[in-house]
ZAMARGU-4260 file (C-alpha; in steps of 0.2 Angstrom, whole numbers, plus 5000, padded with zeros to 4 digits):
<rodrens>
0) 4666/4666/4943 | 4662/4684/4947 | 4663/4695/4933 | 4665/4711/4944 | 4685/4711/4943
5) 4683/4710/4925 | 4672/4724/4921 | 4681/4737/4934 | 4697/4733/4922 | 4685/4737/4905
10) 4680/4755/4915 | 4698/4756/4918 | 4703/4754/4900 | 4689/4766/4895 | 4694/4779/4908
15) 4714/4774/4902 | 4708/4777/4885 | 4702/4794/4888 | 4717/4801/4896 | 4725/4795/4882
20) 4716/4805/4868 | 4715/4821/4879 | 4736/4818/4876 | 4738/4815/4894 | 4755/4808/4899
25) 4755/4790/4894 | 4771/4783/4906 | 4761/4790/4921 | 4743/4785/4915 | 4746/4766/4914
30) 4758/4768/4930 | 4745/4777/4939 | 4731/4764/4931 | 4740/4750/4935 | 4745/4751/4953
35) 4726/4757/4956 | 4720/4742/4950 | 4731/4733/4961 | 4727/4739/4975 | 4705/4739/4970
40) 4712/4718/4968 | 4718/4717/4986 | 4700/4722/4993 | 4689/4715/4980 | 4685/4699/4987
45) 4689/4683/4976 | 4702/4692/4969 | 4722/4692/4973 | 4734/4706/4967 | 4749/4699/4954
50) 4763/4705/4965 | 4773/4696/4981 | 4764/4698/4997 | 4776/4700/5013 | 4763/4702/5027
55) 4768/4720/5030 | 4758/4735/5024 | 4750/4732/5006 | 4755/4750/5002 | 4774/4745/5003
60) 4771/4730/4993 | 4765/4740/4977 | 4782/4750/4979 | 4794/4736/4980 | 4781/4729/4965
65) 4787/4746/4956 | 4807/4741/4963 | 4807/4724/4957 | 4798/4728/4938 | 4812/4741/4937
70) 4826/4730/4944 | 4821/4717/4929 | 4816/4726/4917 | 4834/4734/4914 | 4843/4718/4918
75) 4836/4711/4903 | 4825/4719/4888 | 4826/4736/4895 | 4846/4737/4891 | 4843/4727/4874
80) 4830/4740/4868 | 4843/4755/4877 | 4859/4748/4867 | 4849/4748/4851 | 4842/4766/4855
85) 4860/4772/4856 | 4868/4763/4841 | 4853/4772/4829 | 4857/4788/4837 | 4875/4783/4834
90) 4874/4780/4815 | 4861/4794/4811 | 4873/4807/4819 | 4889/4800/4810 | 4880/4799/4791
95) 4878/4779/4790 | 4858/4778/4791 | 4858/4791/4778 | 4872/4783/4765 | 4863/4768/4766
100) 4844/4776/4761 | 4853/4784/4747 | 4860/4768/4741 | 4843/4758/4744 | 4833/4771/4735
105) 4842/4774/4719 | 4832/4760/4710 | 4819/4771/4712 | 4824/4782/4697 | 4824/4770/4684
110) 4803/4772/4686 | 4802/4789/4678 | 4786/4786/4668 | 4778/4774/4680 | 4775/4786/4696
115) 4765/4778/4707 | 4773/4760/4703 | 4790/4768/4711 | 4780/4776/4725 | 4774/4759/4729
120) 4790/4752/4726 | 4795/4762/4741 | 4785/4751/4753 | 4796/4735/4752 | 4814/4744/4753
125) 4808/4755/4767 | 4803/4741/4777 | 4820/4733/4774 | 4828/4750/4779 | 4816/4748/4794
130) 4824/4732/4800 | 4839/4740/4800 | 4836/4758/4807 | 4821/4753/4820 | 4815/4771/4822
135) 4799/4774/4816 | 4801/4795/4815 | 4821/4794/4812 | 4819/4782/4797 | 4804/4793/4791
140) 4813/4810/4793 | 4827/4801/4782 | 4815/4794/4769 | 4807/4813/4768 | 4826/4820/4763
145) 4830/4807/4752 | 4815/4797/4743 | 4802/4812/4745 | 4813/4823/4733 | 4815/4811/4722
150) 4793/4803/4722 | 4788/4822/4719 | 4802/4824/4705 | 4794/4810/4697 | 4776/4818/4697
155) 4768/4810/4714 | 4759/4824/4724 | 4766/4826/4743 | 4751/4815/4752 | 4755/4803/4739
160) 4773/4804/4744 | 4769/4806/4762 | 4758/4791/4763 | 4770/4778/4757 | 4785/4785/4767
165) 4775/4782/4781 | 4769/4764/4779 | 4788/4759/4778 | 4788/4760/4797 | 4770/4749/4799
170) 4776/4730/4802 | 4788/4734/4817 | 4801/4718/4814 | 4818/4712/4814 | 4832/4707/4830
175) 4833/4727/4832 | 4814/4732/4834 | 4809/4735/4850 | 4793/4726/4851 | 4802/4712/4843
180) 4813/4712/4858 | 4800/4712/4869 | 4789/4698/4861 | 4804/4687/4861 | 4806/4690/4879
185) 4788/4685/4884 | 4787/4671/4874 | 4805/4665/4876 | 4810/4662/4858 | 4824/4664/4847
190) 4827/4684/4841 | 4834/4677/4823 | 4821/4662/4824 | 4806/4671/4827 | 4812/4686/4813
195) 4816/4675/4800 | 4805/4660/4801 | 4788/4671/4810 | 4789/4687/4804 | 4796/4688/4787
200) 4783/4675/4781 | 4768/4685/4787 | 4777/4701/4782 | 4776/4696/4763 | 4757/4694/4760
205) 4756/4711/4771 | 4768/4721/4759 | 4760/4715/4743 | 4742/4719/4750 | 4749/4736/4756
210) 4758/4741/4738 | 4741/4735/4727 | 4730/4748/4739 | 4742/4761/4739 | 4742/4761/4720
215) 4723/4762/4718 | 4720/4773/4734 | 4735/4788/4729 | 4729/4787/4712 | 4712/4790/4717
220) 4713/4805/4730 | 4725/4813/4717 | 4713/4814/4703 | 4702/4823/4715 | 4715/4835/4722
225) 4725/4850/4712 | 4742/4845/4712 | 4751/4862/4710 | 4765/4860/4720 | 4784/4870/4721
230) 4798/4860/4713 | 4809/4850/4728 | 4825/4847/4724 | 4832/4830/4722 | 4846/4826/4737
235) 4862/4825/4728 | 4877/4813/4733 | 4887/4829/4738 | 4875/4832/4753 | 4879/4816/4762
240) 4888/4818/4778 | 4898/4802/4776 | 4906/4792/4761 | 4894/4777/4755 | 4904/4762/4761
245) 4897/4767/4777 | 4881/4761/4773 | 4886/4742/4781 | 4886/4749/4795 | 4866/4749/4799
250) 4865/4731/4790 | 4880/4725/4802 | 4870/4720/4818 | 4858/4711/4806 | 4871/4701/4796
255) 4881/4696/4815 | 4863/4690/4821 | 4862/4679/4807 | 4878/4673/4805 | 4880/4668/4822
260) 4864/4663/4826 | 4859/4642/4825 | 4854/4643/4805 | 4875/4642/4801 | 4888/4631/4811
265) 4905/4638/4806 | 4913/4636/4821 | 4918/4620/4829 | 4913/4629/4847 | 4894/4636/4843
270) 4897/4654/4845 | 4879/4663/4850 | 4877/4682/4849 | 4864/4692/4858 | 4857/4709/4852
275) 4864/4717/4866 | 4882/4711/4863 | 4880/4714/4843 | 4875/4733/4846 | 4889/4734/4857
280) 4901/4726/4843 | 4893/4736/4829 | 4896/4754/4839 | 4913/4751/4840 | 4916/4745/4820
285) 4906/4763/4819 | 4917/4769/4829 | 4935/4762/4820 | 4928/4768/4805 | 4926/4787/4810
290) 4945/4784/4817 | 4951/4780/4800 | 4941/4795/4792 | 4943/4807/4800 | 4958/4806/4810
295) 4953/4817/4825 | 4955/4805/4838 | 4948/4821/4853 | 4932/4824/4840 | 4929/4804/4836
300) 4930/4799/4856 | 4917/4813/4858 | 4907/4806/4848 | 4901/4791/4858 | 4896/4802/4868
305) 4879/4802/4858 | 4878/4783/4861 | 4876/4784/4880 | 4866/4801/4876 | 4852/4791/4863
310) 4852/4777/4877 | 4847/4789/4890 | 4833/4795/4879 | 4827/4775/4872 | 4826/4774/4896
315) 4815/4790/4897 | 4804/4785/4883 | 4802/4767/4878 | 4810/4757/4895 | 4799/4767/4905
320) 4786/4764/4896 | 4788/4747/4896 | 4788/4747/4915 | 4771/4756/4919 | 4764/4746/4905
325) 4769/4731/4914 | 4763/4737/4932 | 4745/4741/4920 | 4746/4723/4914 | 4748/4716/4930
330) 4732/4726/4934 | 4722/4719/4922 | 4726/4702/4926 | 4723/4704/4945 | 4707/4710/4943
335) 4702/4695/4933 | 4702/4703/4916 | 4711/4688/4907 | 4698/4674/4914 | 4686/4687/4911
340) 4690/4690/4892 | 4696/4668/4890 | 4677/4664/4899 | 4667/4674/4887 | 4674/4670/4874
345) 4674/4652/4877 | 4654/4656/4880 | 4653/4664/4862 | 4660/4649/4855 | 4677/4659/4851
350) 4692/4647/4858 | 4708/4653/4853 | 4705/4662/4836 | 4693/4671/4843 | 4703/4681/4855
355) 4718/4682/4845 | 4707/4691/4832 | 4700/4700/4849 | 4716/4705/4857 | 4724/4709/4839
360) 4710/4722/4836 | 4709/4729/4850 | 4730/4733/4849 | 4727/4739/4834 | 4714/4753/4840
365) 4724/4756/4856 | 4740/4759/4843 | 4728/4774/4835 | 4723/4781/4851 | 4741/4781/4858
370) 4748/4786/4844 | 4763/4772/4849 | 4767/4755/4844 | 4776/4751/4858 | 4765/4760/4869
375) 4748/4745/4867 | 4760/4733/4863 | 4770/4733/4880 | 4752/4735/4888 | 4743/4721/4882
380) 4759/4709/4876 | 4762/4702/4895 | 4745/4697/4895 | 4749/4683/4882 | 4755/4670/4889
385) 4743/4667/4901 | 4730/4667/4887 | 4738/4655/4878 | 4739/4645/4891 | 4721/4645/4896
390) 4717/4643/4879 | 4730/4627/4875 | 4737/4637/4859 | 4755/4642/4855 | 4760/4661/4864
395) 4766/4666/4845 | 4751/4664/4836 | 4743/4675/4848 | 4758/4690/4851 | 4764/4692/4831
400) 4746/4699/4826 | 4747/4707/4840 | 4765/4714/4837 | 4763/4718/4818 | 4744/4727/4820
405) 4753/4738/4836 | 4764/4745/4822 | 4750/4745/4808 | 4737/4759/4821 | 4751/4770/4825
410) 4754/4771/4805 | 4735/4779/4806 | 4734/4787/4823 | 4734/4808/4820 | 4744/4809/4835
415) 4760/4795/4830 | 4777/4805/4831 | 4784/4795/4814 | 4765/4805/4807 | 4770/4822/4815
420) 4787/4824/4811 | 4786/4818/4791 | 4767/4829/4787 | 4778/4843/4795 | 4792/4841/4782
425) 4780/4837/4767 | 4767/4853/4772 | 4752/4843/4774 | 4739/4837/4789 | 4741/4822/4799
430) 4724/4818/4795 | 4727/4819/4777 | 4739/4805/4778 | 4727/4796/4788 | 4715/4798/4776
435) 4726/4790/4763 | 4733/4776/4776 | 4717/4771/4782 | 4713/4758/4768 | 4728/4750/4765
440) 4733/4746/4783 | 4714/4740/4787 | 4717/4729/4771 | 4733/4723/4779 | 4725/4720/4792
445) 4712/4709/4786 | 4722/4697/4776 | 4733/4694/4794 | 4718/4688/4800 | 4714/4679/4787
450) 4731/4673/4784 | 4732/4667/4801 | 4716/4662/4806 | 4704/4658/4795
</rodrens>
């Protein structure tokens, strides 16, 4: 086997890399990447690109390559991942995503004298909030209005704060996650099968590792930090823009999922729901209940127009994304990286542990350069089935370390939005939070690994 395919797509993810950190744009880096290595594939000898030949010009072929991965992409995940863009958008602008973190939040304020037990406290119910609301930065703003108030009323210092907010957004889960979405797709499972039966189990051991290092790491830093701070208010009921009965609404794509997925059989005719048909029924609940509230039927029918408006943004941003990061994919696996990568690791004695402890690192570092989840997760995620399959192991065991650890580097990348917006709010670096994040997330980390591999 000639290994000069695979280390031309190692100088490729080096040079990928790079761009990345120097904040180049990465929708047209992994485009621009991938169709290079495509193209380095058709004249390498030994070597065949991943896209349909027709005989003409190869040039063209690359194009309809771009076509086809468009045509696909939107037919199927791409307007999944769009319909749940719009319906977050949806119940942010009309109060529900905030009615429901107050609700969540208030058993919070029975821990006045342990401080840092209800800061660590925070980790578990943000990460149910997170199934629900799927939006790394949106959920974190929200926490920062609502929880943060209450953590720095309650004597936690702001990084303290800060640092747990932010680690509600680390395990990216749940029938309404994007990456979730996308994993189901490549490894063809069940949405509610893969959440509920994959995910939630792994996602226990992960919580409770990362709530014992948050304890001893906030406490830690804050004895060797001056924590003067100005007083924050505490949000107040009065300040919510809707009443709190709409806080079903989030938890209502969830509950539908469930309900009609193949764990119940209350019908006599199975009834099966996807995602995209429960965001679609969900937004217009949201919807009924904004008629009966407000009663301004010209204001309420203008208000879907921020469903289409947060789909259009979800297309710009993750679908496109998803796109060049499957043109980059393909590039890899022309050049002969996968045989590369499954061939020595077979020669290191690895086998399938090995390079799922080897792929789910290496997301994990790409998640902190990127400063996105979704970004190395819709990168590297294509490649696993043909892994597994080299390898004779099960595609899951391989793409849920790999979808949990996408999520757990951009909680400790400097650069991730959800990092920006919160340290912003809370007056603090990015690097601080790091700082703080570092050791819990590389603890969680470790005991996936262990959990699922050793």
């Amino acid at each position: 086997m000639s290994y000069l395919g695979p280390v031309i797509a190692i100088l490729f993810i080096i040079i990928v890399a790079r761009l990345l950190l120097k904040k180049f744009y990465p929708h047209a880096v992994l485009l621009i990447a991938g169709l290079l290595m495509l193209a380095a594939s058709y004249w390498l000898p030994g070597h065949e690109p991943a896209v349909a030949l027709t005989g003409g010009p190869f040039g063209f072929d690359l194009f309809r390559y771009i076509n086809s991965s468009f045509a696909q992409t939107n037919a199927s995940v791409g307007l999944m991942i769009m319909a749940i863009g719009g319906f977050v958008a949806y119940i942010d602008n009309i109060g529900a995503s905030e009615a429901l973190v107050y609700l969540a939040l208030k058993p919070l304020q029975l821990f006045k004298k342990y401080p840092y037990l209800a800061a660590v406290l925070v980790i578990p119910i943000g990460q149910l909030l997170f199934i629900c609301i799927p939006s790394a930065a949106g959920l974190g703003l929200l926490l920062m209005a609502s929880v943060f108030p209450i953590l720095i009323n309650l004597g936690v210092s702001r990084l303290s704060a800060v640092s747990v907010i932010t680690s509600c957004t680390a395990m990216g889960m749940g029938p309404a996650s994007a990456i979730t979405a996308s994993a189901t797709s490549i490894i063809e499972k069940d949405t509610v099968f893969y959440f509920l039966k994959e995910q939630i189990p792994l996602a226990i051991p992960l919580s409770i590792t990362m709530m014992i290092a948050y304890y001893f790491v906030n406490r830690y830093y804050d004895k060797k930090m001056d924590r003067e701070q100005a007083p924050v208010p505490k949000i107040e009921k009065a300040e919510l823009k809707a009443p709190l009965y709409y806080a079903v609404i989030p938890v209502l794509p969830l509950i539908l999922l469930i309900l009609f997925s193949q764990l119940f059989d209350f019908f006599a005719v199975p009834i099966e729901l996807n995602t995209t048909t429960v965001m679609f029924i969900s937004l217009f609940v949201a919807f009924a209940f904004e008629l009966i509230r407000k009663r301004q039927p010209r204001e309420v029918f203008k208000s879907l127009s921020i469903f289409w408006n947060g789909m259009g943004n979800i297309f710009k941003t993750v679908v496109t994304l998803i796109i060049a990061a499957d043109i980059f994919s393909k590039g890899l696996i022309s050049l002969g990286f996968i045989d590369g990568l499954v061939g020595a690791s077979q020669n290191l004695g690895f086998g399938g542990i090995g390079v799922g402890i080897v792929m789910t690192i290496m997301i994990f570092l790409a998640s902190v350069l990127m400063g996105s989840g979704n970004a190395s997760f819709f990168a590297f995620g294509p490649l696993v089935p043909k892994i597994a399959a080299q390898l004779g192991v099960e595609s899951s065991s391989i793409i849920l370390p790999m979808q949990f650890s996408a999520s757990m580097g951009r909680t400790v990348s400097p650069v991730a939005g959800v990092l920006i917006a919160t340290a912003e709010v809370a007056e603090v670096s990015p690097f601080e939070i790091v700082k703080r994040n570092i050791i819990p997330l590389s603890a969680a980390l470790v005991v996936m690994i262990i959990y699922l591999y050793l």
